[in-house]
C-alpha positions in Angstrom: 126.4 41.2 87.9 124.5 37.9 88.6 126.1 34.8 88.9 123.9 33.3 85.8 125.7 35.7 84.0 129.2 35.2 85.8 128.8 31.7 84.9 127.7 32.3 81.1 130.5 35.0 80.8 133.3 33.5 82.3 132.9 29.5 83.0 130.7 28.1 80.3 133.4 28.9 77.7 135.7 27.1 79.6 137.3 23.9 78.6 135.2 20.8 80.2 138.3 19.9 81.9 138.8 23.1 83.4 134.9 23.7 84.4 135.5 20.6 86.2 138.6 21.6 88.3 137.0 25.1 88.8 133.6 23.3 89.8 135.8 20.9 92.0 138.0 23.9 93.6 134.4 25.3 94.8 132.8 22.3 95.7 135.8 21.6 97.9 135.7 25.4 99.3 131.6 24.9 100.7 131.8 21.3 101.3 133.5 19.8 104.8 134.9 16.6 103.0 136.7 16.8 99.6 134.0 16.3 96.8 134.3 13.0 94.1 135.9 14.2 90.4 133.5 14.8 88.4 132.7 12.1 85.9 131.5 13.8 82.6 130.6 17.5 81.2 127.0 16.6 81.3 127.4 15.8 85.5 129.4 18.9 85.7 126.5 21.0 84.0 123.8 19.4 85.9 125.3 20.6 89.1 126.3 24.0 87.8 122.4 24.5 86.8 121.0 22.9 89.9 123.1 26.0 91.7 121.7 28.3 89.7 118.4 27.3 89.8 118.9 27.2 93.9 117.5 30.7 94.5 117.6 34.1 94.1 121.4 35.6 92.8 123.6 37.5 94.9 125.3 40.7 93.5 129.0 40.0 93.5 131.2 42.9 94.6 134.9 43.6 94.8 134.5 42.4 98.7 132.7 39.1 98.0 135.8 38.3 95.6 138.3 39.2 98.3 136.8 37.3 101.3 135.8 33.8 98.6 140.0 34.5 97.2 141.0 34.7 101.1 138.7 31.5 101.9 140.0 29.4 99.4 144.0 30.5 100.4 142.9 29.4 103.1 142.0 26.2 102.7 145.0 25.3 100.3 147.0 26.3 103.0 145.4 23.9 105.1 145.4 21.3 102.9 149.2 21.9 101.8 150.0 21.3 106.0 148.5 18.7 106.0 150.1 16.4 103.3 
């Protein structure tokens, strides 16, 4: 499975609130400082599209899942210590 098709299986049908959050949650993952909100639905999509259009897809396995899930526990845990 691409993730074009990911995304238009499993996040576009998502509530604009929650694309957000999701959007913010990976942003936050690949980026060293935390990312701004995102503003609007139409911001969210831009960025969403402008990662799709970035380059050639990947084929996501059950590994890839595991190490992004293990990454972003992670991270929370990191955060969590440090509040």
């Amino acid at each position: 499975m691409t993730v074009k098709e990911i995304y238009e299986q499993t996040i576009k049908p998502l509530a604009a609130d929650d694309r957000a959050a999701l959007a913010n949650l990976i942003l936050d993952d690949l980026a060293p400082e935390p990312p701004n909100a995102f503003h609007s639905e139409d911001e969210l999509e831009q960025m969403l599209l402008a990662g799709l259009n970035s380059g050639p897809g990947i084929t996501v396995t059950p590994e890839y899942w595991q190490k992004k899930k293990e990454r972003l526990v992670e991270r929370l845990g990191r955060r969590t210590a440090a509040q």
